[in-house]
VOBA-1610 file (N, C-alpha, C; in pm, whole numbers, padded with zeros to 5 digits, always signed):
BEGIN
Unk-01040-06353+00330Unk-01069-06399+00195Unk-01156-06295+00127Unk-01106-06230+00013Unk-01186-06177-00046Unk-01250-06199-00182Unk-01352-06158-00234Unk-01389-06199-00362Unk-01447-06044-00399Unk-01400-06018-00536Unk-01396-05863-00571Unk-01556-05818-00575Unk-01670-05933-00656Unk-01772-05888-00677Unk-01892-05835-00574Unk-01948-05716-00657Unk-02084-05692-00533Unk-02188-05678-00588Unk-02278-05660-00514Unk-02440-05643-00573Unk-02473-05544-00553Unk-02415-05422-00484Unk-02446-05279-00443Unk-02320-05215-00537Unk-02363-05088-00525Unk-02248-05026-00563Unk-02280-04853-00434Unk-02211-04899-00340Unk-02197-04781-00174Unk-02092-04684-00330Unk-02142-04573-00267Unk-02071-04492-00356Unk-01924-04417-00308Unk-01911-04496-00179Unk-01768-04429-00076Unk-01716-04576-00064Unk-01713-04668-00107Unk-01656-04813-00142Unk-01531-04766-00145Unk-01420-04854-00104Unk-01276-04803-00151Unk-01237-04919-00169Unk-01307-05053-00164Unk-01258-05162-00202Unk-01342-05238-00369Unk-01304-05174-00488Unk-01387-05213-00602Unk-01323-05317-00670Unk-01453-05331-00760Unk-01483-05494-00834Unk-01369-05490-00966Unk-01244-05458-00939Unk-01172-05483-01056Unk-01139-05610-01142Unk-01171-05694-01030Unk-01167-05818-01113Unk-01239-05919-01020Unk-01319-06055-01176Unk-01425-06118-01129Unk-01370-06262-01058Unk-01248-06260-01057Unk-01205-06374-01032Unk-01242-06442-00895Unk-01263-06589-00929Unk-01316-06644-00759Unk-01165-06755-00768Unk-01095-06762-00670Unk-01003-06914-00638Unk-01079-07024-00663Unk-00974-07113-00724Unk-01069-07272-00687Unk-01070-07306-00587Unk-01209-07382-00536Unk-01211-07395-00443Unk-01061-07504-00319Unk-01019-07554-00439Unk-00888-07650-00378Unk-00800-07559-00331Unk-00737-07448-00410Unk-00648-07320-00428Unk-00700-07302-00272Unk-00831-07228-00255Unk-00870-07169-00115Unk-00801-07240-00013Unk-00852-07365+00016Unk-00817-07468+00100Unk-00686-07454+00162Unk-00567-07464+00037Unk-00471-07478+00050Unk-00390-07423+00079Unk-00425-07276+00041Unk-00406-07146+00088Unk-00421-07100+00231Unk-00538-07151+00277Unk-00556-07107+00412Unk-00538-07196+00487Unk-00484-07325+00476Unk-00406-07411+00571Unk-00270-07357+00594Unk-00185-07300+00445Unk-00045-07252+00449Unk-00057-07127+00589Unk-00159-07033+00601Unk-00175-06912+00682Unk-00200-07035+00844Unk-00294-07104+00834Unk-00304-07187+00978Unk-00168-07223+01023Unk-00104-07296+00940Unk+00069-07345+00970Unk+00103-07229+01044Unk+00100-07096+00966Unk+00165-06984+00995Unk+00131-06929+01139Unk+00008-06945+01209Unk-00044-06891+01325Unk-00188-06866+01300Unk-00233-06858+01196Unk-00358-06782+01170Unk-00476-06820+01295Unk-00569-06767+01373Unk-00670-06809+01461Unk-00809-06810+01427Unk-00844-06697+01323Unk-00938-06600+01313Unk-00927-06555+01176Unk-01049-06590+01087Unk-01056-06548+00970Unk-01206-06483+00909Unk-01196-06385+00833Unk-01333-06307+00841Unk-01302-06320+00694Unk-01429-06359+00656Unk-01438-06346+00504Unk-01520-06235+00462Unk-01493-06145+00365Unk-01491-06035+00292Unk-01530-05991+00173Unk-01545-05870+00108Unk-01617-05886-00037Unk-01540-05744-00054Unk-01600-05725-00161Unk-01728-05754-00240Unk-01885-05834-00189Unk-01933-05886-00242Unk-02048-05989-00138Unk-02027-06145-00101Unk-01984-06190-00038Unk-01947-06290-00023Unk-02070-06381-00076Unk-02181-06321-00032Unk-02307-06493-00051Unk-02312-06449-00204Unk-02260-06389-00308Unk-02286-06414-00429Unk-02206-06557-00437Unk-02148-06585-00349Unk-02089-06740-00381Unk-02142-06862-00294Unk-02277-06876-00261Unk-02317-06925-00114Unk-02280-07064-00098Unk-02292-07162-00240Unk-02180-07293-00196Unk-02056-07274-00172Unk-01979-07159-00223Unk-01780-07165-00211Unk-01809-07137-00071Unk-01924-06989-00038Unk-01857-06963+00129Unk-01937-07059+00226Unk-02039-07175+00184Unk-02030-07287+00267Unk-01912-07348+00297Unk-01889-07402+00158Unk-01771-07540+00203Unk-01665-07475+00272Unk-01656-07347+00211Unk-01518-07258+00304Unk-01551-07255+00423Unk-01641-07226+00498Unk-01643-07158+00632Unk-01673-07311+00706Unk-01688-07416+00650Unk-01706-07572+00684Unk-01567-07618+00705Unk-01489-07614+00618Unk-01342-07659+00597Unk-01250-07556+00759Unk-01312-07428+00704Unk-01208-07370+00835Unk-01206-07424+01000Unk-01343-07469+00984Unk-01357-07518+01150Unk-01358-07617+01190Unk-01414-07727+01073Unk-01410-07898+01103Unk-01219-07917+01054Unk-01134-07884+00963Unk-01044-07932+00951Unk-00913-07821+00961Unk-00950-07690+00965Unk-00836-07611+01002Unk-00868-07587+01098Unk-00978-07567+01176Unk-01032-07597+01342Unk-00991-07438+01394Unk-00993-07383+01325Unk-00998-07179+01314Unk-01095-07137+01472Unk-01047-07077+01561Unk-01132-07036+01673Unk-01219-06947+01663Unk-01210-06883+01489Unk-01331-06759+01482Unk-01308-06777+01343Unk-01430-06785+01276Unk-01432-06772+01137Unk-01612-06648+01126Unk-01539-06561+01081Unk-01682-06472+01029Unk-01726-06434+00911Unk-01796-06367+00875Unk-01820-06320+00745Unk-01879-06161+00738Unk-01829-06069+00645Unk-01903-05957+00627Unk-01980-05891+00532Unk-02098-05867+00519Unk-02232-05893+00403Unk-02276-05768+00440Unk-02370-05743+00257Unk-02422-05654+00286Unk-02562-05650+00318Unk-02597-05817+00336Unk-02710-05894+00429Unk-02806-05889+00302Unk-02857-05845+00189Unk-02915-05896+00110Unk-02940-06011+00049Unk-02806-06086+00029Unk-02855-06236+00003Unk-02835-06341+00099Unk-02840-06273+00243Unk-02853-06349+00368Unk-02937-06471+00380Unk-02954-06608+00336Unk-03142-06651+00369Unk-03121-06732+00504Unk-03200-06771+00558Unk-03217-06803+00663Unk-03185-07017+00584Unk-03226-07051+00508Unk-03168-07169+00490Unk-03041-07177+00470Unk-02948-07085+00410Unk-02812-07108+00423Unk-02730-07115+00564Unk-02795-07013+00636Unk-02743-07029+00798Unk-02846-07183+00847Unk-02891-07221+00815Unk-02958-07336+00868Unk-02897-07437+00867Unk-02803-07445+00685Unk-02701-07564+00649Unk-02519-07498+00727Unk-02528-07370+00695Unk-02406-07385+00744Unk-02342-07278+00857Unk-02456-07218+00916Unk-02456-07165+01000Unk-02366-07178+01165Unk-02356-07342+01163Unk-02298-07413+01272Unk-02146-07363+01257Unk-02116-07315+01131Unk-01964-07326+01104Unk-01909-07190+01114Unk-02003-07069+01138Unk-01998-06884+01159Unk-01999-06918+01305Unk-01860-06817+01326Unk-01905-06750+01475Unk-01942-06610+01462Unk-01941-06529+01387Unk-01952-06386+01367Unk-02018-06348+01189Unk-02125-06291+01229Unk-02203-06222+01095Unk-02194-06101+01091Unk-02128-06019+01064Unk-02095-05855+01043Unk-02181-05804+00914Unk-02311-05723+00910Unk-02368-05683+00846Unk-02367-05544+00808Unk-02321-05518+00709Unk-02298-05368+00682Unk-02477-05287+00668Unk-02454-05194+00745Unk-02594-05093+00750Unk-02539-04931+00711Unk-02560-04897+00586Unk-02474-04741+00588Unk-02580-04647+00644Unk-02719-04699+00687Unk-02800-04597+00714Unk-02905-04683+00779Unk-02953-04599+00866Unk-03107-04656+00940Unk-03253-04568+00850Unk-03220-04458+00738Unk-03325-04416+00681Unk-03267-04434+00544Unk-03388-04510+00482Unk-03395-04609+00353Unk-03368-04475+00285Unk-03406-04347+00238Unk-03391-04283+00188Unk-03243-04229+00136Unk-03126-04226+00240Unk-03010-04234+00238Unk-02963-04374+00167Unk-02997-04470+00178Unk-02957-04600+00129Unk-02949-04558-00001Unk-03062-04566-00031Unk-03104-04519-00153Unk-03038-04435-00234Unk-02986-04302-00175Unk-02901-04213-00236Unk-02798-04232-00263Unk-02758-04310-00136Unk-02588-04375-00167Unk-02581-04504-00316Unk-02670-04542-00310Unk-02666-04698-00439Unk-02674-04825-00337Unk-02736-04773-00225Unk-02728-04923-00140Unk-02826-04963-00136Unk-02940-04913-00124Unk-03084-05001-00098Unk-03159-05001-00168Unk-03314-05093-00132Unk-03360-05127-00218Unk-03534-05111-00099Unk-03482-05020-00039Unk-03633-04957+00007Unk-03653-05113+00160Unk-03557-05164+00167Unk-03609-05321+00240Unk-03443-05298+00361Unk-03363-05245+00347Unk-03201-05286+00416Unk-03262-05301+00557Unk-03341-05202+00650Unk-03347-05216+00812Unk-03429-05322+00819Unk-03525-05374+00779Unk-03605-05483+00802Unk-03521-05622+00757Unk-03444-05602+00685Unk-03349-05734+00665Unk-03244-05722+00779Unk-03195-05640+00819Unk-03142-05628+00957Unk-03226-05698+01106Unk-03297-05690+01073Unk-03410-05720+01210Unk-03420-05873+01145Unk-03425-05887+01027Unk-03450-06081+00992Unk-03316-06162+01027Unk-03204-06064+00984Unk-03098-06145+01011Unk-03055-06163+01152Unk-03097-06046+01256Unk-03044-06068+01389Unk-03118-06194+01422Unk-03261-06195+01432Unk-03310-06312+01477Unk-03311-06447+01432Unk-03266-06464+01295Unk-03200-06593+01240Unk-03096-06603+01329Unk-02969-06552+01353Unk-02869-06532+01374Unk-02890-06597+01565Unk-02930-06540+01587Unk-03003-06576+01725Unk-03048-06699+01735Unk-03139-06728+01594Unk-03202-06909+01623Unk-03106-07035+01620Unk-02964-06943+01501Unk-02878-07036+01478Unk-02734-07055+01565Unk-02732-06948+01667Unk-02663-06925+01765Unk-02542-06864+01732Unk-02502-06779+01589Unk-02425-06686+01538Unk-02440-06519+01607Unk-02337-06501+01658Unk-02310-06356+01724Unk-02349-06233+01575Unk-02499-06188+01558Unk-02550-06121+01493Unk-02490-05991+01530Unk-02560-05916+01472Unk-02547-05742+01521Unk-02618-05695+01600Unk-02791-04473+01993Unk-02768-04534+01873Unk-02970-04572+01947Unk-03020-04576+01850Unk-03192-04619+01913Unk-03180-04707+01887Unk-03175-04728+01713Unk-03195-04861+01652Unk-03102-04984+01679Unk-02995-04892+01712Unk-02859-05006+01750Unk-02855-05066+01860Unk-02930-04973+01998Unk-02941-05037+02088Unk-03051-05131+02099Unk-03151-05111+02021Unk-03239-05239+01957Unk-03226-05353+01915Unk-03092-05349+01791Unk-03061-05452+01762Unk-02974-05484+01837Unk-02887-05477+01972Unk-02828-05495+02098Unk-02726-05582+01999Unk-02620-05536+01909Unk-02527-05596+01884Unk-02425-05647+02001Unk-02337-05713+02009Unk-02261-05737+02071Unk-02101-05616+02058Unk-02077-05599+01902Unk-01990-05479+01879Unk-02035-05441+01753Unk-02050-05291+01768Unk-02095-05177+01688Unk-01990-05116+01657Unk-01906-05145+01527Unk-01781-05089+01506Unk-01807-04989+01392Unk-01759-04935+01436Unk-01774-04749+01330Unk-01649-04708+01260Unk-01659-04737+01135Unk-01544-04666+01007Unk-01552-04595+01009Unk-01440-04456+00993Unk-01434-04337+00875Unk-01414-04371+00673Unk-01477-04319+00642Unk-01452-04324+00521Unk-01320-04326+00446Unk-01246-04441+00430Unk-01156-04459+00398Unk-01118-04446+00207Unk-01035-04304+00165Unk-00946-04318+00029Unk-00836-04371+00015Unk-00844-04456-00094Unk-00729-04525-00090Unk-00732-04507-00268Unk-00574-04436-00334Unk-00556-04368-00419Unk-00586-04541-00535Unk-00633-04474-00675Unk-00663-04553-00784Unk-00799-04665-00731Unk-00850-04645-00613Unk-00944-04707-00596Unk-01064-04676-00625Unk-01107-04543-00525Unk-01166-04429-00517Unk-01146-04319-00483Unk-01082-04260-00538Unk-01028-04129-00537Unk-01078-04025-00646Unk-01130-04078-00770Unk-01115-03955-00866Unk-01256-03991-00979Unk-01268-03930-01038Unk-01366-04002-01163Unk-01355-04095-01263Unk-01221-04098-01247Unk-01171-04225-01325Unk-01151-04354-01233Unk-01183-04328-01151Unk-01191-04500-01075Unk-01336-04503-01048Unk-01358-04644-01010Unk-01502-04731-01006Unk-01561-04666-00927Unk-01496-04576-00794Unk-01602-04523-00707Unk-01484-04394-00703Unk-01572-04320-00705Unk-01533-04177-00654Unk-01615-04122-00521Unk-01464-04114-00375Unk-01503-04115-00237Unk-01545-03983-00202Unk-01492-03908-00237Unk-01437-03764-00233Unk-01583-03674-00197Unk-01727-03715-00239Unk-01835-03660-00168Unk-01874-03680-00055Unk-01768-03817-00011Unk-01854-03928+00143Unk-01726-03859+00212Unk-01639-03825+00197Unk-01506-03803+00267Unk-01541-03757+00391Unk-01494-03835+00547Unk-01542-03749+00644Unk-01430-03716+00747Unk-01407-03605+00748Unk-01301-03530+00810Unk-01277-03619+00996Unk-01149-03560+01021Unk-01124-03632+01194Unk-01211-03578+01254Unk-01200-03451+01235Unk-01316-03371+01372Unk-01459-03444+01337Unk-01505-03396+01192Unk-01648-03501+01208Unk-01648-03615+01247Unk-01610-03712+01201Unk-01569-03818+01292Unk-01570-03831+01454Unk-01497-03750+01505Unk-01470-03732+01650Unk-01578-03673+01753Unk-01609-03618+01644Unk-01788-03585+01699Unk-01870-03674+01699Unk-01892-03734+01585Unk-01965-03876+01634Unk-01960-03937+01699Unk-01807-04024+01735Unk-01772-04087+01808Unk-01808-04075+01968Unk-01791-03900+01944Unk-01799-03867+02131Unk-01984-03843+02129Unk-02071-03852+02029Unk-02170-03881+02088Unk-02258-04010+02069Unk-02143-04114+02055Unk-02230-04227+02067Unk-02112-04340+02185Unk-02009-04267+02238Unk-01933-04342+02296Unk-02041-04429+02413Unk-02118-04365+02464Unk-02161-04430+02572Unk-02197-04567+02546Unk-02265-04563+02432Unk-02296-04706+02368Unk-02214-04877+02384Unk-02257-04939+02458Unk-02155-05029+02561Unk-02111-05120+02462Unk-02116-05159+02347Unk-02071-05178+02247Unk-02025-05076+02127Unk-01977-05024+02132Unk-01933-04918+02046Unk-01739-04918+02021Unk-01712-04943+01918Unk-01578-04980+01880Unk-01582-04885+01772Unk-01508-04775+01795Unk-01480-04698+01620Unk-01291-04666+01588Unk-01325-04673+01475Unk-01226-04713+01386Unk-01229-04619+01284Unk-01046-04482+01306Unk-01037-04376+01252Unk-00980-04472+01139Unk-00945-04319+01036Unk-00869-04410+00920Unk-00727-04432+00996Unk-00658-04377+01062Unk-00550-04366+01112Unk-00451-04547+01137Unk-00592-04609+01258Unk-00597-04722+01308Unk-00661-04809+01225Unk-00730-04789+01115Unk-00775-04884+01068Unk-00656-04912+00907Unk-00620-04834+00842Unk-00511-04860+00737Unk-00483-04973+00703Unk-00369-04985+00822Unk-00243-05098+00791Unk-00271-05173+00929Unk-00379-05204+00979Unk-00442-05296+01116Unk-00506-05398+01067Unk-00546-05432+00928Unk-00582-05529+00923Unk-00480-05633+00824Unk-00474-05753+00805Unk-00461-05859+00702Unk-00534-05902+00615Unk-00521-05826+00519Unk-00629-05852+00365Unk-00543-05949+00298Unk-00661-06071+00279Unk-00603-06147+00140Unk-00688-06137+00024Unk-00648-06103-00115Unk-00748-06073-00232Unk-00759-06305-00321Unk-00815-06241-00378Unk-00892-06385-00467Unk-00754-06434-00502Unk-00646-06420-00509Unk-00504-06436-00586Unk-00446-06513-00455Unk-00475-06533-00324Unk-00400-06492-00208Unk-00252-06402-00194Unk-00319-06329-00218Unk-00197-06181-00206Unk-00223-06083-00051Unk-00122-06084+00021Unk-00146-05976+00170Unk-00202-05843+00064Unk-00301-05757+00068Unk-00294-05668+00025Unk-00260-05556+00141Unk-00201-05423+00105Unk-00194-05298+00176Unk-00226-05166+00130Unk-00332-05110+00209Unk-00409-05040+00186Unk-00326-04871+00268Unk-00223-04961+00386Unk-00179-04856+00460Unk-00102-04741+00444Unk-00076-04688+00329Unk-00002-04591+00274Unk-00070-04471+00172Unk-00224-04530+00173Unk-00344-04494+00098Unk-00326-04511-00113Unk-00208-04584-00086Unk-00231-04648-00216Unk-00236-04832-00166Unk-00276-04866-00328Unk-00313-05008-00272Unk-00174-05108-00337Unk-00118-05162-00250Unk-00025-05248-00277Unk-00053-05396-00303Unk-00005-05503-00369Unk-00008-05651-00313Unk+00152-05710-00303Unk+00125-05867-00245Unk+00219-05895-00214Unk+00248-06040-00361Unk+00308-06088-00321Unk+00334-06177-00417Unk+00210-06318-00332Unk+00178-06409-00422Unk+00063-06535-00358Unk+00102-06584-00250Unk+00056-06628-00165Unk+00126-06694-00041Unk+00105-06877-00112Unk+00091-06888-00209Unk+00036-07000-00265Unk+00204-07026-00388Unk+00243-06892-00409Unk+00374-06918-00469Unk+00475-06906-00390Unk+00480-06817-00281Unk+00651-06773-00215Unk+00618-06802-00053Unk+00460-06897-00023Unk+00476-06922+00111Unk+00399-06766+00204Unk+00395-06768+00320Unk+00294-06687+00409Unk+00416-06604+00425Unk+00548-06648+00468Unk+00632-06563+00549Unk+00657-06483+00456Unk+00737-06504+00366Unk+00747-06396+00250Unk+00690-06302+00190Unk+00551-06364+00152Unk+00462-06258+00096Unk+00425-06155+00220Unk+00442-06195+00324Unk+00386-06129+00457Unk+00502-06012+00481Unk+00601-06047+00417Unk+00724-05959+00464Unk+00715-05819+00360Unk+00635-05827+00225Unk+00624-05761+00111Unk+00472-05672+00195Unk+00431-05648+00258Unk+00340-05546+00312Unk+00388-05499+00468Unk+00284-05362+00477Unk+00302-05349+00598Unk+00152-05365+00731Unk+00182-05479+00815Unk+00093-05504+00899Unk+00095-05418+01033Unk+00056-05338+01042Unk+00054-05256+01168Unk+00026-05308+01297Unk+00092-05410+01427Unk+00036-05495+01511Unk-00016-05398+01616Unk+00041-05303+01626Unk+00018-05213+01722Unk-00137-05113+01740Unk-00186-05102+01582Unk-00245-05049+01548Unk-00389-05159+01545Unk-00345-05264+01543Unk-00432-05368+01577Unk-00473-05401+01681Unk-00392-05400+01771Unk-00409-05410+01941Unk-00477-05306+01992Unk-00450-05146+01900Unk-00515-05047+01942Unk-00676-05047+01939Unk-00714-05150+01803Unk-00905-05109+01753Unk-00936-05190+01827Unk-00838-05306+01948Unk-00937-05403+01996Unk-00985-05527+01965Unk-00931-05553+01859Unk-00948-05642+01750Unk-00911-05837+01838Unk-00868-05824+01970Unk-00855-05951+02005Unk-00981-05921+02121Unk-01076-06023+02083Unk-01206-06031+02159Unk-01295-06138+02176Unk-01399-06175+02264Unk-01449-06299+02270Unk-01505-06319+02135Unk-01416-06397+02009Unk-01493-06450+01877Unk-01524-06546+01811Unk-01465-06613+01920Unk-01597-06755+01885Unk-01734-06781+01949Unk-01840-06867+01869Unk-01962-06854+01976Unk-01940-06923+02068Unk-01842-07033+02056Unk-01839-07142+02197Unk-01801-07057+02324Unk-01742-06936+02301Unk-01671-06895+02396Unk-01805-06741+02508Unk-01915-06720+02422Unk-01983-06662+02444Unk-02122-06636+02390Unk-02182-06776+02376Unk-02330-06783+02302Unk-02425-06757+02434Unk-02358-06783+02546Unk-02472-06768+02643Unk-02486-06601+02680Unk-02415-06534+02640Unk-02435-06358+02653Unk-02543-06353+02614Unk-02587-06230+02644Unk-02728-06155+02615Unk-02617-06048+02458Unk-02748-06016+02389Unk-02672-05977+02274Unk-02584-06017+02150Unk-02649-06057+02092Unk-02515-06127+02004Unk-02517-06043+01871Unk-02400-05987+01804Unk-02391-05944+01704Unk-02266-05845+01680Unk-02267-05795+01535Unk-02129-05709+01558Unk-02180-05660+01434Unk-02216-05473+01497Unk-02265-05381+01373Unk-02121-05242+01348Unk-02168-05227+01242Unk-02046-05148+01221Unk-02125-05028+01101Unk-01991-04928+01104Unk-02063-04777+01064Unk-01984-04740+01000Unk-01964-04649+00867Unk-01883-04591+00790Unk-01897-04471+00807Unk-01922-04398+00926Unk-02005-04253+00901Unk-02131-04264+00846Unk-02186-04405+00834Unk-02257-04425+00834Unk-02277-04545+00904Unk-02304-04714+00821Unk-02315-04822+00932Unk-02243-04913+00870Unk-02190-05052+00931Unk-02122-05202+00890Unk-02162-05270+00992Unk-02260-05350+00978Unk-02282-05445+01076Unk-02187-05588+01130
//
């Protein structure tokens, strides 16, 4: 589920705020029962910022588990409007909090359009909420915050998004080559949580739905949609993109993600990196 709006503006974003539109909340519902019919197990909700909507992504992430009974429902934030009373009311209903971190020095935050002089210390508030409320939270600092998976992006262009000066974000300064990349990778592999994700494997590996419920595809590095799964049904619109399964199986992507299935681990969390970080 995505909702276009954010409260940052990451200046290597390739997913921008073109439009403000939120689903009704009935639309949502109905929508993501049609995908449950279909097989769906596992649903991660997405942004833009998701808690700019913190009643829609209550009742949503409530609905997926008490009545579509979803074995993993998560969310991915850029942990700023995280509070510890919203995980209090609906916290029971997250198995996974993915917190985006593009940097462990505020100064970089800063440069990019992400912070606000506060991002690592809200990292350290949210693991231990996350911990009180029994949600799988999120290298020195990383092995600190002992995520459970530390998944690492390359900077992904995807044409009319961010590509040029005429779109909302221009990537093209963050752009980080395979070899850089591959260097990173090989010096943080040891890291026993460490999952990274080239552009290669990450493309056309995931299932994006936008505010419209449309499959979007990102995998061709332009951005496609499909027709609503709310007008022509899941199978159809599903047939109008391309889902890469293989490429999915490759990042790893089937893993212990519910908490029932692993709250008693040591570690709970799932941080992630753009060449920089995504928790």
């Amino acid at each position: 589920m995505v909702r276009r709006v954010c409260n940052k503006t990451r200046g290597f974003c390739f997913h921008t705020a073109k439009t403000s539109y939120v689903l009704p909340q009935a639309s949502a519902h109905r929508g993501l029962g049609l995908l449950r019919e279909a097989g769906m197990q596992k649903l991660n909700n997405a942004g833009g910022e998701p808690f700019l909507y913190p009643k829609f992504l209550g009742a949503l992430v409530r609905h997926c588990k008490e009545v579509l009974r979803l074995e993993s429902v998560s969310i991915v934030t850029n942990g700023s409007k995280v509070t510890e009373r919203w995980l209090a009311q609906w916290g029971r209903y997250v198995d996974v909090l993915a917190v985006s971190c593009d940097s462990m020095n505020e100064a970089t935050n800063v440069a990019i359009s992400r912070g606000d002089g506060n991002n690592v210390k809200q990292l350290f508030r949210i693991r231990d909420w996350c911990r009180k409320y029994g949600i799988k939270d999120m290298a020195a600092t990383a092995r600190e915050l002992a995520p459970f998976r530390w998944k690492v992006f390359q900077v992904l262009m995807v044409k009319s998004e961010n590509d040029s000066p005429e779109t909302l974000r221009d990537v093209r300064k963050w752009e980080i080559g395979d070899d850089e990349f591959g260097l990173f990778c090989g010096r943080h592999q040891d890291v026993p949580s460490f999952i990274p994700e080239s552009n290669r494997v990450m493309a056309s590996s995931y299932l994006l739905v936008d505010e419209y419920m449309r499959f979007m595809d990102k995998g061709s590095g332009v951005m496609k949609e499909s027709e609503s799964i709310l007008d022509v049904g899941v199978k159809k619109a599903l047939s109008q993109v391309r889902w890469d399964v293989d490429a999915f199986n490759e990042r790893g992507d089937v893993y212990d993600w519910s908490k029932e299935m692993s709250t008693d681990k040591p570690g709970y969390g799932e941080l992630a990196e753009t060449g920089a970080l995504d928790w």
